[in-house]
N, C-alpha and C positions, 0 to 999 in steps of 0.2 A: 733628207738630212744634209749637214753643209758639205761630206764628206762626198756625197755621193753627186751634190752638186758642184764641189771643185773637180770633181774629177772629169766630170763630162767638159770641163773647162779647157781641161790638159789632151794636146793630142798628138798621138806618134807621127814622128816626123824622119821618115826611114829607119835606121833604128833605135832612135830619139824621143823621149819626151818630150816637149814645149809646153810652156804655162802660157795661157791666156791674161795679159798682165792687164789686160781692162776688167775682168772680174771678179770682184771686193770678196766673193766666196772662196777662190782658190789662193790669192793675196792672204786672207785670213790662214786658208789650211798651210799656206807654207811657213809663216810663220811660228805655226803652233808648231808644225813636222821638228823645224832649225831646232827649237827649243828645249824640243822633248830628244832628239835623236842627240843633238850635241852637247848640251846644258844638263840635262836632268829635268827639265819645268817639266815635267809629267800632264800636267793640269791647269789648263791656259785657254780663256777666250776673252772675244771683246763684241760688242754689241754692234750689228751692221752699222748704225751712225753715227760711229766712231770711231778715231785712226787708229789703223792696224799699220804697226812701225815696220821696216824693211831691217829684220834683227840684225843681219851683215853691217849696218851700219853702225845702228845700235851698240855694238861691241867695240867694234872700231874705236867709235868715240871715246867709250870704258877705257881703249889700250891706250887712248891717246892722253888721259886722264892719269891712267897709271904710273905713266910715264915724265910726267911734270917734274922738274926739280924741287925737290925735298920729299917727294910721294912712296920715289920705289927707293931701295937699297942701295947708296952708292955704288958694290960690287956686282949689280945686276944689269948698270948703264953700261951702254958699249962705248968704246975707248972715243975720246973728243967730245962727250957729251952725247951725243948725238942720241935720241930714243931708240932704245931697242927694239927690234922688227916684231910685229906682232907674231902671237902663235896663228892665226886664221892665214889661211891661204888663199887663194883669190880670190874666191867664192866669200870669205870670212866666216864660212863654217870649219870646214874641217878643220880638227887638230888646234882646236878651242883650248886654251889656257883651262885645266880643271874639269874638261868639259864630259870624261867619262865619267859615269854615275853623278854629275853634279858636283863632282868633289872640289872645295878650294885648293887654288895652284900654291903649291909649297914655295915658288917663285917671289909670292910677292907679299909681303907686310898684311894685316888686316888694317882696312883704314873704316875712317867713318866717314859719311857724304850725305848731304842735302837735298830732296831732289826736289824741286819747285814745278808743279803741277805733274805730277804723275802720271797721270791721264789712266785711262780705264787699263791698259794694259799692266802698266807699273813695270814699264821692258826694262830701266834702267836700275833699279832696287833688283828684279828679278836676277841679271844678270850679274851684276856687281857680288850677290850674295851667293852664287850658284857657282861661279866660274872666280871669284876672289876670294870669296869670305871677306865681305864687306857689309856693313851693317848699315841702316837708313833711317833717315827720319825721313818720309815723301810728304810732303801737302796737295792739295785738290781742291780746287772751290767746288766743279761740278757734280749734283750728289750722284746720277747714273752712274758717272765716271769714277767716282767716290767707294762707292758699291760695289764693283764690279773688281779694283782694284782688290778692295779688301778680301774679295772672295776670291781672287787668284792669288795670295798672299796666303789664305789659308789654305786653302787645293792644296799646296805645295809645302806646308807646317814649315813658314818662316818670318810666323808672328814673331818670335823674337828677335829677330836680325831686320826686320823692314816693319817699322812703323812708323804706320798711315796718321795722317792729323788733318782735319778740316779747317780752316782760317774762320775767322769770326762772317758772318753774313751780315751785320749790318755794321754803318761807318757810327751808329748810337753803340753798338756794342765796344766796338777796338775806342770811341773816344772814352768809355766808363772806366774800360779796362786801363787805359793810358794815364785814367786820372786817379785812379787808385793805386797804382805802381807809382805815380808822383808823390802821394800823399805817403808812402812807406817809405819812398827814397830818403838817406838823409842829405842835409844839405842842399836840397835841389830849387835851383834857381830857376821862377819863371815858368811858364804853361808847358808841357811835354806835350808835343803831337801826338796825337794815337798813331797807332801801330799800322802798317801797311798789312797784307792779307800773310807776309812769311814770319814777319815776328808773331803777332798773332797768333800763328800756330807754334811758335817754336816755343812763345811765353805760356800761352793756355794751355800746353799738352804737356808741358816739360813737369818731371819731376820734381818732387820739394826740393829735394837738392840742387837742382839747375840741370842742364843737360849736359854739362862739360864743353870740350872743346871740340868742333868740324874739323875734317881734313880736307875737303872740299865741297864744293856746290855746281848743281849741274842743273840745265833746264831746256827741255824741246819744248819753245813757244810757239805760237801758230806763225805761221813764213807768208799766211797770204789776207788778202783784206777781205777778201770772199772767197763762197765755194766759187762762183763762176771763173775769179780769178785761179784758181786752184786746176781746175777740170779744164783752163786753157795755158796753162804751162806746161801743162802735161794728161798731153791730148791719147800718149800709148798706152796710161797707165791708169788704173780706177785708183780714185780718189774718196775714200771715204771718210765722214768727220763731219762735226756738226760746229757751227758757227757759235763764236762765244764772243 
């Protein structure tokens, strides 16, 4: 089991634990551990090839998000603007914003946010909705990553705060859709492009009504042009993910 293989990963070191950071088994189990013991994700995996996010960061990001001017409560900024300090503390686990039982932090607004490729884990919806009470629209082109997504989204019954939306697959489909949205427009002048793979999903999944307004957009794109590039940046740490 993975469990039993991260662990043979992990070994005392006087009266210490150490993680074996080149192995994508025990990289995986610590981030489900972060999830479930801080967050609430009770019900969280991701398929060996493909990225398992470092959640400390992950959140990070979320505080730093939070934090934007017009996002959080004027009354909750610390004096000069400046963002206020996160709740994670070194580590960016403990003492998680909301993070006993899953509950949202009564700290900050509910907002709504975008998240553009999701990837199989869905760290960023997960988090956002677990430790904020923030709600998602995520898109995915990849369908494993797609899949896997939806089923940690369901694990954790928060179909209705994080939903998942596929983009069109072929550039025949976003130009039909793009020419039919011209022909209903009024007034509209001259050929519309079709849609990139975000409208796409944001056009195709959205309610008859429209989807309203975003409070923000977030996206962890790939950082390298290959795996090889990837596994030589960072020669101490396993690297897992599949080339897109």
């Amino acid at each position: 089991s993975s469990s039993s293989s991260s662990s043979s990963s992990s070994r005392r070191s006087g009266h210490r634990f150490t993680l074996d950071w080149r192995n994508a088994d025990a990289l995986r189990a610590l981030s489900a551990a972060i999830l479930s013991e801080h967050f609430g994700v009770a019900r969280w995996s991701v398929p060996a090839d493909r990225l398992c996010p470092p959640i400390p960061m992950r959140y990070e990001y979320l505080l730093w998000v939070k934090s934007l001017p017009g996002l959080e409560p004027p009354a909750l900024r610390s004096e000069g603007g400046a963002p206020p300090k996160g709740a994670a503390n070194e580590s960016g686990t403990a003492g998680a914003a909301g993070a006993a039982g899953g509950r949202p932090s009564p700290r900050c607004r509910a907002l709504r946010g975008v998240d553009i490729g999701a990837g199989a884990s869905c760290v960023f919806g997960l988090l956002g909705a677990k430790a904020f009470g923030w709600s998602w629209v995520a898109s995915e082109t990849d369908a494993t990553s797609f899949d896997c997504a939806r089923r940690n989204v369901q694990a954790n019954g928060l179909q209705r705060v994080i939903e998942l939306r596929k983009p069109l697959e072929t550039t025949a489909e976003a130009a039909e859709a793009a020419e039919a949205e011209a022909e209903a427009a009024e007034g509209g002048a001259g050929p519309v492009p079709p849609p990139g793979p975000l409208l796409s999903a944001l056009r195709l999944g959205a309610p008859p009504a429209g989807d309203g307004d975003f409070d923000f957009c977030v996206t962890n794109p790939p950082f390298f042009a290959s795996r090889h590039e990837a596994v030589r940046d960072h020669p101490l740490r396993a690297c897992p993910g599949v080339e897109v």
